[in-house]
HTML snippet that shows the backbone in 3Dmol.js (N, CA, C, O; Angstrom):
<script src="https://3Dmol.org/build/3Dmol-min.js"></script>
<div id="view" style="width:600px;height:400px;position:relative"></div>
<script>
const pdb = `
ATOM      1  N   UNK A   1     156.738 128.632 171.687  1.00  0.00           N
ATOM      2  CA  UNK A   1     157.747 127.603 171.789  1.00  0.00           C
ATOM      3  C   UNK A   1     157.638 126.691 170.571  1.00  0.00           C
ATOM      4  O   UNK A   1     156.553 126.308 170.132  1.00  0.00           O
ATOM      5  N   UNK A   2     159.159 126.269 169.901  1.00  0.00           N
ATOM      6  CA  UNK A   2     158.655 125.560 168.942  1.00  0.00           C
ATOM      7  C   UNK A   2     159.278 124.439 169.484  1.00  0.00           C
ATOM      8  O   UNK A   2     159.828 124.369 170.583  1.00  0.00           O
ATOM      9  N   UNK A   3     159.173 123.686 168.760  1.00  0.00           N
ATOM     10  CA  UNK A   3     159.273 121.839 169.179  1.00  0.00           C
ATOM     11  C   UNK A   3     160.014 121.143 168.118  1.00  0.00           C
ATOM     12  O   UNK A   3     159.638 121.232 166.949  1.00  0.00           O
ATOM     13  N   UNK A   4     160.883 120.565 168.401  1.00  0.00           N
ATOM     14  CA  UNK A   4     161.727 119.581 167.366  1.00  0.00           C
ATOM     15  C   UNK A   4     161.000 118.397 166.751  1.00  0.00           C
ATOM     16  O   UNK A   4     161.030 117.887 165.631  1.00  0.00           O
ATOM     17  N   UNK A   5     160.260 118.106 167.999  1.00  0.00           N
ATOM     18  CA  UNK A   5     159.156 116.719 167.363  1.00  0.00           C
ATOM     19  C   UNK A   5     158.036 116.113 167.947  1.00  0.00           C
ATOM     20  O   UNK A   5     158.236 116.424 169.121  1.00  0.00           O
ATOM     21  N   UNK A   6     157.301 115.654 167.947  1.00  0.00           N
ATOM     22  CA  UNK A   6     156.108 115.204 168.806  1.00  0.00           C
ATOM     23  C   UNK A   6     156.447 114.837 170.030  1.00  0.00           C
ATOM     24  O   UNK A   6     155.647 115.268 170.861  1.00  0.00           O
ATOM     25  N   UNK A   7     157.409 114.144 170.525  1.00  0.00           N
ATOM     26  CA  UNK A   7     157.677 113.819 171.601  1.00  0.00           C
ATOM     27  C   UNK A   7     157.861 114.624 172.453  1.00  0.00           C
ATOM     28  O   UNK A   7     157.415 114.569 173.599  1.00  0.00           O
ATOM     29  N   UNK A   8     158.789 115.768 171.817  1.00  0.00           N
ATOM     30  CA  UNK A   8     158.980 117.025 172.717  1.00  0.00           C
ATOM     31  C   UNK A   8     157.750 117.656 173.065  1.00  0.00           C
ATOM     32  O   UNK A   8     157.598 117.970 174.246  1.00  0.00           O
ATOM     33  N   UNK A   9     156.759 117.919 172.163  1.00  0.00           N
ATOM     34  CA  UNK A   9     155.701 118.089 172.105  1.00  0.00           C
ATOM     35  C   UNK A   9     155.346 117.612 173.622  1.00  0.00           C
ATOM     36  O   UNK A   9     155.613 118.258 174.635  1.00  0.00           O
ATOM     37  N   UNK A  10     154.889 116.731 173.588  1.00  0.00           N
ATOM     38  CA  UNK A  10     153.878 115.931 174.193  1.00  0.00           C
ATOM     39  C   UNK A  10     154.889 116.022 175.858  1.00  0.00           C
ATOM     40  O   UNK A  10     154.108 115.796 176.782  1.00  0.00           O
ATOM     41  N   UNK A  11     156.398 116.296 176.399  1.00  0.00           N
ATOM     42  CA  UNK A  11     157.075 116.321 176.695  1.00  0.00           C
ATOM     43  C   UNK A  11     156.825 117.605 177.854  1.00  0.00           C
ATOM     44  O   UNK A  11     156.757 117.724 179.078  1.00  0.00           O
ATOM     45  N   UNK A  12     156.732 118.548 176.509  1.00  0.00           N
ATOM     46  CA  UNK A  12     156.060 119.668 177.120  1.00  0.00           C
ATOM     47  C   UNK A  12     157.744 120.468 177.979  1.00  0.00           C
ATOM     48  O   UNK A  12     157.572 121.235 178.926  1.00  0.00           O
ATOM     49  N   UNK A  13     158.746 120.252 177.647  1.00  0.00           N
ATOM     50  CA  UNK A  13     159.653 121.018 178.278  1.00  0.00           C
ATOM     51  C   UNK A  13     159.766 119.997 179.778  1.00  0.00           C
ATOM     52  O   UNK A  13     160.360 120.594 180.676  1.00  0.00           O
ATOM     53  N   UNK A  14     159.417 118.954 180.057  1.00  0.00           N
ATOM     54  CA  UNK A  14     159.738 118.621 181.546  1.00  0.00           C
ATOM     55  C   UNK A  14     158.321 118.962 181.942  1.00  0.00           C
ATOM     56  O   UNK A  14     158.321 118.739 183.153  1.00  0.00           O
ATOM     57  N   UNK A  15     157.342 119.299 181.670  1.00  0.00           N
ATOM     58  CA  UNK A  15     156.420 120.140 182.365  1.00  0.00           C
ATOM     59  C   UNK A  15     155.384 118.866 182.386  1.00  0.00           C
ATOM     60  O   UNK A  15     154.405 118.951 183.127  1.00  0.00           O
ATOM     61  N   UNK A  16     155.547 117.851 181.702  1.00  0.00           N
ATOM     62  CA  UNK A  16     154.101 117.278 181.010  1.00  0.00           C
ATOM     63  C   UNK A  16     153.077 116.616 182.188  1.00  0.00           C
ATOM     64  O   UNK A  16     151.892 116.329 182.017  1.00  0.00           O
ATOM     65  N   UNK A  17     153.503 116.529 182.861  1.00  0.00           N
ATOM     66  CA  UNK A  17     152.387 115.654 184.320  1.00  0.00           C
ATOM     67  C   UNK A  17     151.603 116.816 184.597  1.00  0.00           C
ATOM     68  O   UNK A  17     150.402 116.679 184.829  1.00  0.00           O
ATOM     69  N   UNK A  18     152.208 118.089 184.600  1.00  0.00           N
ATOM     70  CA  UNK A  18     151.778 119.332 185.007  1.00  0.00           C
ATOM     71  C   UNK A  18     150.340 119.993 183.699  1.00  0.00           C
ATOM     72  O   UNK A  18     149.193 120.372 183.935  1.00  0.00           O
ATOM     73  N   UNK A  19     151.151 119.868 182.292  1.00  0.00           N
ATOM     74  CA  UNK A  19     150.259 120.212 181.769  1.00  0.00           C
ATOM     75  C   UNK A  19     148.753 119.940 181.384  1.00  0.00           C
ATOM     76  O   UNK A  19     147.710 120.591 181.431  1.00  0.00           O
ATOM     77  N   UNK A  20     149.215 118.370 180.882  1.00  0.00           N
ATOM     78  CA  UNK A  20     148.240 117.249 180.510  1.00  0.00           C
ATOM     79  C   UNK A  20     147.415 116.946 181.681  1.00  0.00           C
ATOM     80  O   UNK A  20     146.259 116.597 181.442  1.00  0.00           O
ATOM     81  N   UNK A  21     147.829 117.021 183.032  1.00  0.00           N
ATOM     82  CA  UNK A  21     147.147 116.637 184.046  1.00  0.00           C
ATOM     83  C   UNK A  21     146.033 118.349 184.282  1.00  0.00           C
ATOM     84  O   UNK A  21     145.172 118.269 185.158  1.00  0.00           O
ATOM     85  N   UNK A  22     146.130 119.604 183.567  1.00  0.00           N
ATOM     86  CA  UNK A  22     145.314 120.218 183.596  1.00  0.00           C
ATOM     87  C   UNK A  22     144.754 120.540 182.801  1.00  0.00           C
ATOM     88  O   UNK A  22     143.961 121.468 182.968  1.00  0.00           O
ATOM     89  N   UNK A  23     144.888 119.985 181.680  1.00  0.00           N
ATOM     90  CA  UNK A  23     143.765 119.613 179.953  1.00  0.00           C
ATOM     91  C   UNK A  23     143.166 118.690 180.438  1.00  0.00           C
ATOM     92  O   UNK A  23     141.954 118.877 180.547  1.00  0.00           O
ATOM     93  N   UNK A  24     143.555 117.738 180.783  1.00  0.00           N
ATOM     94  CA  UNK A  24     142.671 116.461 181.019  1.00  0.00           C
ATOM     95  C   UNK A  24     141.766 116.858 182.442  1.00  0.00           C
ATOM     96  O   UNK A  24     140.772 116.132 182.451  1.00  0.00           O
ATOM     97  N   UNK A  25     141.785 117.748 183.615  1.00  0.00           N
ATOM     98  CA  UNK A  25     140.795 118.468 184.612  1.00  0.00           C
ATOM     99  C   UNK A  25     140.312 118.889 183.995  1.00  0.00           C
ATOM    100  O   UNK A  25     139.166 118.458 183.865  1.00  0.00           O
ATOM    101  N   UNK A  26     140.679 119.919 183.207  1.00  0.00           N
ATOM    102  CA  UNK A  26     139.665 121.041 182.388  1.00  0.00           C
ATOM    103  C   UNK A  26     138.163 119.747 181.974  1.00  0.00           C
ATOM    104  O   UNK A  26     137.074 119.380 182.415  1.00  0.00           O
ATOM    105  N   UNK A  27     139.316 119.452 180.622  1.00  0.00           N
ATOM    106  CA  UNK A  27     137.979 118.515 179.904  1.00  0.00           C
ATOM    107  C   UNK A  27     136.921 118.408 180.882  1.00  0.00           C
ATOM    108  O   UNK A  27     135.846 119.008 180.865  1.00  0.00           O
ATOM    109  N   UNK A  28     137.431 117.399 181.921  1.00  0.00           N
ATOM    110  CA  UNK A  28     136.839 116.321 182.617  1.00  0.00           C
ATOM    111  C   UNK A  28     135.355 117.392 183.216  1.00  0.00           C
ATOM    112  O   UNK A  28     134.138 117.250 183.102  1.00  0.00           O
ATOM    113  N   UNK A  29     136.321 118.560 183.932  1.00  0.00           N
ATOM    114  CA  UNK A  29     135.064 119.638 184.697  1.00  0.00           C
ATOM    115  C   UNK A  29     134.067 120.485 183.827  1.00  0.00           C
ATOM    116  O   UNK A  29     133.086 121.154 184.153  1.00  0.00           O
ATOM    117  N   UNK A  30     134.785 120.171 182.324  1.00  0.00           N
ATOM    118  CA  UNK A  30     133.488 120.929 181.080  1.00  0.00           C
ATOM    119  C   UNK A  30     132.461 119.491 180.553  1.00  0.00           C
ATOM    120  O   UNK A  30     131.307 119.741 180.207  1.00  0.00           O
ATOM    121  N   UNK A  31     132.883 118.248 180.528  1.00  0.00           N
ATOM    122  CA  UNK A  31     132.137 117.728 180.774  1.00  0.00           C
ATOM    123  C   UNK A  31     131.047 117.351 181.606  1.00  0.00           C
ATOM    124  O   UNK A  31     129.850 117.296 181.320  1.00  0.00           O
ATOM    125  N   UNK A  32     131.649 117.090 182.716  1.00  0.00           N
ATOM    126  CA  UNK A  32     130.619 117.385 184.408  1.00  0.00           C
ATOM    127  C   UNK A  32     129.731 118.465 184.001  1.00  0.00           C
ATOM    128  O   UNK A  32     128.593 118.253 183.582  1.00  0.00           O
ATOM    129  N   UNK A  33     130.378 119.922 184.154  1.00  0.00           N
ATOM    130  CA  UNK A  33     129.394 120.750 183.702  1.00  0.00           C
ATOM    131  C   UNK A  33     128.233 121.019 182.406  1.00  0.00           C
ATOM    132  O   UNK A  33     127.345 121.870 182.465  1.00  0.00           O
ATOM    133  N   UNK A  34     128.460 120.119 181.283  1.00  0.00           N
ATOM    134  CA  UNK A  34     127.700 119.680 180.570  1.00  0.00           C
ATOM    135  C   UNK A  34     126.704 118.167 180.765  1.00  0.00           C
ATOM    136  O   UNK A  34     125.698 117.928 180.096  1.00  0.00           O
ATOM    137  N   UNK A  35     126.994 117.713 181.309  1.00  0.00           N
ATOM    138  CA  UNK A  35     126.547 116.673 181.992  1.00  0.00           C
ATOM    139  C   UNK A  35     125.132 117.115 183.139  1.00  0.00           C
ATOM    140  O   UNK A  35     123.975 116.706 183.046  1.00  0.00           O
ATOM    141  N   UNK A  36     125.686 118.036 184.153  1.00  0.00           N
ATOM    142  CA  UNK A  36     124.686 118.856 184.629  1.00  0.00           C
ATOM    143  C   UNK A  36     123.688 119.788 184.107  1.00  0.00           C
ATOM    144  O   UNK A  36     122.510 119.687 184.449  1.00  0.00           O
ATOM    145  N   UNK A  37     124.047 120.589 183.391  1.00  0.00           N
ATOM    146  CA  UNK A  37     123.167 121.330 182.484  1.00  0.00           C
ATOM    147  C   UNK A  37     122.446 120.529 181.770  1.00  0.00           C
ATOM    148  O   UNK A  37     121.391 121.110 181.517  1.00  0.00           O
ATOM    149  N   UNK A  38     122.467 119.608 181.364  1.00  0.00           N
ATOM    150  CA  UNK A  38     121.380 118.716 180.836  1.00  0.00           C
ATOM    151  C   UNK A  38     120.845 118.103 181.430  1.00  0.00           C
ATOM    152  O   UNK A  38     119.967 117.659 180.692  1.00  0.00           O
ATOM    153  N   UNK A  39     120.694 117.589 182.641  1.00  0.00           N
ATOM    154  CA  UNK A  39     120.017 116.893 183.895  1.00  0.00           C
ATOM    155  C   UNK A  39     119.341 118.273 184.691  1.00  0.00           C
ATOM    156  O   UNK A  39     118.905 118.112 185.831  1.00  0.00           O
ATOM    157  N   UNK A  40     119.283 119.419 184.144  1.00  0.00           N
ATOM    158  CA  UNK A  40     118.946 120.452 185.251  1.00  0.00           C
ATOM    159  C   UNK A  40     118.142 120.454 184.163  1.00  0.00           C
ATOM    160  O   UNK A  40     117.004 120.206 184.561  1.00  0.00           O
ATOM    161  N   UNK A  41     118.158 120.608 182.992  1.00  0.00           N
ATOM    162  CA  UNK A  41     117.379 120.974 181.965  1.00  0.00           C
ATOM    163  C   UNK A  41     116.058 119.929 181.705  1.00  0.00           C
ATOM    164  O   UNK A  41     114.958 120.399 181.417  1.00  0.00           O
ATOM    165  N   UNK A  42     116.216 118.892 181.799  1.00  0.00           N
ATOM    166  CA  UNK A  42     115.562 117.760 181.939  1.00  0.00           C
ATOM    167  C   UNK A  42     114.244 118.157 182.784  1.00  0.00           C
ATOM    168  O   UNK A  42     113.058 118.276 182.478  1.00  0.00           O
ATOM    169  N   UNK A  43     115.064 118.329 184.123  1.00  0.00           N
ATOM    170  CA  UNK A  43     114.016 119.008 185.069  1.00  0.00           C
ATOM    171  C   UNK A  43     113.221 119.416 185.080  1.00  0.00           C
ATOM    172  O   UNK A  43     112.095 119.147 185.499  1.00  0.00           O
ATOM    173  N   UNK A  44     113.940 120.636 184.314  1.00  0.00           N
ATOM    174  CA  UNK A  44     112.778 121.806 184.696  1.00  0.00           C
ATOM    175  C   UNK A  44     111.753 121.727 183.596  1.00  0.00           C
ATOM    176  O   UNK A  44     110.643 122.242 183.732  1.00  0.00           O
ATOM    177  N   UNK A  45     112.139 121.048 182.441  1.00  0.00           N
ATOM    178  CA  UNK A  45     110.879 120.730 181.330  1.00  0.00           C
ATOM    179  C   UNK A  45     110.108 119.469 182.189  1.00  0.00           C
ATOM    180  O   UNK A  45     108.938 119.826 182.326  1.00  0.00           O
ATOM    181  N   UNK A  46     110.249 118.554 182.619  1.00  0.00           N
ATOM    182  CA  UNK A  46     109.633 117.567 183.435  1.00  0.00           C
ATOM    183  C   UNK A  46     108.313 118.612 184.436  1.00  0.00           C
ATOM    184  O   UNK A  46     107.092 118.479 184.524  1.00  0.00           O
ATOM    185  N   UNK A  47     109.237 119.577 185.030  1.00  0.00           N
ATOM    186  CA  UNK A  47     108.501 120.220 186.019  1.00  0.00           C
ATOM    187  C   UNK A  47     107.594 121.512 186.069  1.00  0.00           C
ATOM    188  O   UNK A  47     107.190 122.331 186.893  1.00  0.00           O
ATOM    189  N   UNK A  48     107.469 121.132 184.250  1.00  0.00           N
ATOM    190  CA  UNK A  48     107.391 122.817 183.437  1.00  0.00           C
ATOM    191  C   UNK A  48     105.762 121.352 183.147  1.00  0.00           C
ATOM    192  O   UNK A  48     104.560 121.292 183.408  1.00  0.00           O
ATOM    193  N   UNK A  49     106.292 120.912 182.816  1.00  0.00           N
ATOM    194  CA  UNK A  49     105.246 120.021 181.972  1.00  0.00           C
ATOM    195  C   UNK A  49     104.101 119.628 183.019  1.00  0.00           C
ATOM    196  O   UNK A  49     102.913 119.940 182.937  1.00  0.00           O
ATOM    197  N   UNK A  50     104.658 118.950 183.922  1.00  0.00           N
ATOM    198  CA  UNK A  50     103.564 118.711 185.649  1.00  0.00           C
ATOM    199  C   UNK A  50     102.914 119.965 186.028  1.00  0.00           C
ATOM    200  O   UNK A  50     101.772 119.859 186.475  1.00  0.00           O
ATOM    201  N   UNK A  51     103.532 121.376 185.915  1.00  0.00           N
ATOM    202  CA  UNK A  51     102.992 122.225 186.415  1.00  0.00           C
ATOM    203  C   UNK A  51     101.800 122.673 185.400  1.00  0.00           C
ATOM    204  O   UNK A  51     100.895 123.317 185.929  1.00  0.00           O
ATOM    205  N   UNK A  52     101.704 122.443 184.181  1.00  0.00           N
ATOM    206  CA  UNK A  52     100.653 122.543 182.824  1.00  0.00           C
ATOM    207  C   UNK A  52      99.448 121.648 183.407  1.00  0.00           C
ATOM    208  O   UNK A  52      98.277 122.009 183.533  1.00  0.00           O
ATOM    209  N   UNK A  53     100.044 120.309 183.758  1.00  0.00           N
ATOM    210  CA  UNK A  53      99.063 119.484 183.459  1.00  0.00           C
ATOM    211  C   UNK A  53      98.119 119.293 184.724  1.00  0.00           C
ATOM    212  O   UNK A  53      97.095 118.611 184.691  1.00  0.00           O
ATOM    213  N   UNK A  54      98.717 120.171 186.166  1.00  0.00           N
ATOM    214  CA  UNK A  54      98.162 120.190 186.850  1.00  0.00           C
ATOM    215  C   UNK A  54      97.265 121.678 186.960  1.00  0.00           C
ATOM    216  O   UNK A  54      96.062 121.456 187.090  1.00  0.00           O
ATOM    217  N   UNK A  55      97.618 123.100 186.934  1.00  0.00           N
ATOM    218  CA  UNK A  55      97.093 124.291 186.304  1.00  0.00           C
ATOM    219  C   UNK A  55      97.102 124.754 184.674  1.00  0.00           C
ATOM    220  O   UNK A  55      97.968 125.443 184.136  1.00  0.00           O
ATOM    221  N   UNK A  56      95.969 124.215 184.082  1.00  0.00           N
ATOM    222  CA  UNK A  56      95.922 124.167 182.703  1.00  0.00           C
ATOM    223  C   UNK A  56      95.745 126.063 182.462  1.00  0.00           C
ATOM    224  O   UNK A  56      95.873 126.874 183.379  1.00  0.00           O
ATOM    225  N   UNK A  57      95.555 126.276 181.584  1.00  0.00           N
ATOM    226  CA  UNK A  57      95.917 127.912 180.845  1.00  0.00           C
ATOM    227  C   UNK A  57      94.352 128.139 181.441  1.00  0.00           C
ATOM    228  O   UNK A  57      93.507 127.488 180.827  1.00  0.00           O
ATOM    229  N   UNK A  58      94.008 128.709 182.201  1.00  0.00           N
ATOM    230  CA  UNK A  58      92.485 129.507 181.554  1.00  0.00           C
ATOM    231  C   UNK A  58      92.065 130.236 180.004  1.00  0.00           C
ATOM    232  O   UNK A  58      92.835 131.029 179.462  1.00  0.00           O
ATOM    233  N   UNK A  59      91.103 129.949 179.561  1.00  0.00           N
ATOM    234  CA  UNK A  59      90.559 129.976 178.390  1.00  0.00           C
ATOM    235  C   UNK A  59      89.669 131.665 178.479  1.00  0.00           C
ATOM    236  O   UNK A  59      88.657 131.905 179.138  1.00  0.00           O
ATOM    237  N   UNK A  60      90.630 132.860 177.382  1.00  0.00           N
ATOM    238  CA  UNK A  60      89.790 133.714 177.206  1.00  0.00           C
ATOM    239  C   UNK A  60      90.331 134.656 178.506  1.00  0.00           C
ATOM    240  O   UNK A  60      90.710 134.114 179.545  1.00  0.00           O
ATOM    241  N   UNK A  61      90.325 135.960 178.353  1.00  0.00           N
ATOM    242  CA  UNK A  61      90.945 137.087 179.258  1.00  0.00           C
ATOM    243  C   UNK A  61      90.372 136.796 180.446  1.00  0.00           C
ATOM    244  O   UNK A  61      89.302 136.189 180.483  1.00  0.00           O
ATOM    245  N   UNK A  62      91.139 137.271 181.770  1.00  0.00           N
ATOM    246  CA  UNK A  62      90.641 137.358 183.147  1.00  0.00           C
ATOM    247  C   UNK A  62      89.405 138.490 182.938  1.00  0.00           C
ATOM    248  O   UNK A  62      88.723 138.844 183.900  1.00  0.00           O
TER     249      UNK A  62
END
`;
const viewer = $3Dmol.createViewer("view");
viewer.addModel(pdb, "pdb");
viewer.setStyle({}, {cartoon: {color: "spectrum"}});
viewer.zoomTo();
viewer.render();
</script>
């Protein structure tokens, strides 16, 4: 589709509550989901790190 001008653009054919309102979900749920992945990640190094400091490596083959 081509477009006469930004407005139309942004206009979207009549469509625009429809479109923009599912770019702007998208974003919103790839943020969230980046948002989580880094709080999960957090974690598990937090819980990676407690589990070291409570069973340290044995030293030298079983």
């Amino acid at each position: 589709m081509i477009w006469q001008s930004w407005s139309a653009f942004i206009a979207m054919g009549g469509y625009a509550y429809y479109v923009w309102g599912a770019v702007l979900v998208f974003f919103a749920a790839l943020a969230l989901e980046l948002f989580s992945l880094k709080l999960a990640s957090k974690k598990l190094l937090r819980e990676l790190r407690q589990e070291r400091q409570y069973h340290p490596a044995e030293s030298g083959p079983p």
